[in-house]
C-alpha positions as CSV (number, residue, x, y, z in Angstrom):
1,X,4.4,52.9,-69.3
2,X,4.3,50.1,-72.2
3,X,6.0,47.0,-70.9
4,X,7.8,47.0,-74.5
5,X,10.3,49.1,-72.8
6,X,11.5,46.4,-70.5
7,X,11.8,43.5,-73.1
8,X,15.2,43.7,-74.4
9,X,16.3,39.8,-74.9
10,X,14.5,37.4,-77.6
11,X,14.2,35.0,-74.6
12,X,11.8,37.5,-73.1
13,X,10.1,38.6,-76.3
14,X,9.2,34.7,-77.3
15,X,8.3,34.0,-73.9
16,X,6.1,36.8,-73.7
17,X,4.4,36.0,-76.5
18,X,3.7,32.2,-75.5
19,X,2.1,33.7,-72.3
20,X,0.0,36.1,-74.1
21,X,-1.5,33.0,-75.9
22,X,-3.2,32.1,-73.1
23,X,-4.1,35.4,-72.1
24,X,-7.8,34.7,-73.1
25,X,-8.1,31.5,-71.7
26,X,-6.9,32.5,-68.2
27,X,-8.8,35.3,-68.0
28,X,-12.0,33.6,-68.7
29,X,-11.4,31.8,-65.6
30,X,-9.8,33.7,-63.3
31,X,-12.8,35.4,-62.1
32,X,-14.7,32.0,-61.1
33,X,-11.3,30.8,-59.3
34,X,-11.4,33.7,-57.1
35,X,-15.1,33.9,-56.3
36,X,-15.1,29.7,-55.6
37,X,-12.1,30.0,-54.1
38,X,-10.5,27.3,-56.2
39,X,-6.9,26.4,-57.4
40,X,-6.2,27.7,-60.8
41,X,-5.0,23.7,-61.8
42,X,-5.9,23.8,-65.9
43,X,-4.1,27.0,-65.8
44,X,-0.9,25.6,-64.2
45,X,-1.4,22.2,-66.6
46,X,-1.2,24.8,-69.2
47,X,1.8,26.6,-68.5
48,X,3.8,23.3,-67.4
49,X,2.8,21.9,-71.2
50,X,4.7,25.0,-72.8
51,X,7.6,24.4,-70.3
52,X,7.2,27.3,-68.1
53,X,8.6,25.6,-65.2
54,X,11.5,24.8,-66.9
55,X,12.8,28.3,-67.1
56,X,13.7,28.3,-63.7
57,X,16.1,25.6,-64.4
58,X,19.9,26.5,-65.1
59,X,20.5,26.2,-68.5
60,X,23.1,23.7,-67.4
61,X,20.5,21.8,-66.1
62,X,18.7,22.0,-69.3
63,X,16.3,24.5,-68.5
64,X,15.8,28.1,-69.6
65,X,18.1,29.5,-67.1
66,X,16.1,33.0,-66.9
67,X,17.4,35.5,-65.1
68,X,15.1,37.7,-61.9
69,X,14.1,40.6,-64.7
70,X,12.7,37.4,-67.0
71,X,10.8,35.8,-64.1
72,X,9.6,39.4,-63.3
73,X,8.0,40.2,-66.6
74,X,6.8,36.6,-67.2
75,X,5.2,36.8,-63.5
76,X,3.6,40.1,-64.3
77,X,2.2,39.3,-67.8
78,X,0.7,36.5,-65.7
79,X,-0.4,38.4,-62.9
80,X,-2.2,40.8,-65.2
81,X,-4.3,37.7,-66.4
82,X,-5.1,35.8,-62.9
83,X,-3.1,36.7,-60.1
84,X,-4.2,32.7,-58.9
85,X,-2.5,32.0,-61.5
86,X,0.9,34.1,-61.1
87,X,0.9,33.4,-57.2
88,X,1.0,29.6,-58.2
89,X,3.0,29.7,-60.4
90,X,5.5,32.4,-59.2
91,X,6.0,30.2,-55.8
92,X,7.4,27.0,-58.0
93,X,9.8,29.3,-60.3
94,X,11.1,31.2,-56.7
95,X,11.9,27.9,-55.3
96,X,13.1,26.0,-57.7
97,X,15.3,29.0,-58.8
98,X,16.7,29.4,-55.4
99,X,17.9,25.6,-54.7
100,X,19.9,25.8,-58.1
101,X,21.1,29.3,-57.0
102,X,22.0,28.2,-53.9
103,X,23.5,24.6,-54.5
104,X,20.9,23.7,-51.4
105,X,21.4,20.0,-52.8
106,X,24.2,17.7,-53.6
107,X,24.9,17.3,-57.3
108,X,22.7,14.2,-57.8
109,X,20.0,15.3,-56.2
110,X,20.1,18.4,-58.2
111,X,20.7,16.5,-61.4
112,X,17.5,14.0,-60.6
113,X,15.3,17.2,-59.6
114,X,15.7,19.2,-62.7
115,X,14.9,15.8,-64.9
116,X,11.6,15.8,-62.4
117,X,11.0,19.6,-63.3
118,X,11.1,18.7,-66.7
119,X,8.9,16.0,-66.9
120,X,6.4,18.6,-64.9
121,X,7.0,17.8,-61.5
């Protein structure tokens, strides 16, 4: 089944597409990562630089606000490269999605964290 069937927002289509960019470049690692057993860190740097991490963020909080289908498809494209890479990732966009979805922090602390996420924290 063609993953074209899922994608139904421009959001998701331009995301896609930035994450297929670095389809070869992941790839070419991900193999070495697993057999060394290390952390997939240039990859992460990678995604952080196109503001990946940022889509977690409300959109309030000036980030992409993406909903669970978005970080499903985005996690998967990922996964398909280096799941190193996706498991990273995907841990970050959980948690940071669930303290904004939750309110697990008082409003300054959530205002200071998301300008922390943006700089790449």
């Amino acid at each position: 089944m063609s993953k074209a069937l899922f994608v139904d927002t421009d959001f998701q289509k331009t995301w896609l597409n930035q994450l297929e960019s670095l389809r070869e470049t992941i790839e070419q690692t991900a193999k070495k990562h697993d057999e060394d057993a290390f952390f997939p860190e240039k990859n992460i740097e990678s995604l952080v630089e196109m503001g990946y991490t940022t889509l977690s963020l409300p959109a309030e909080y000036g980030g992409g606000g993406q909903s669970v289908k978005d970080m499903v498809l985005f996690q998967e494209t990922l996964g398909s490269m280096d799941g190193a890479t996706a498991l990273s990732i995907g841990w970050h966009q959980g948690v940071v999605g669930e303290i904004y979805e939750k309110k697990q922090w008082n409003e300054p602390q959530l205002q200071f964290f998301a300008e922390e996420v943006k700089k790449g924290a």
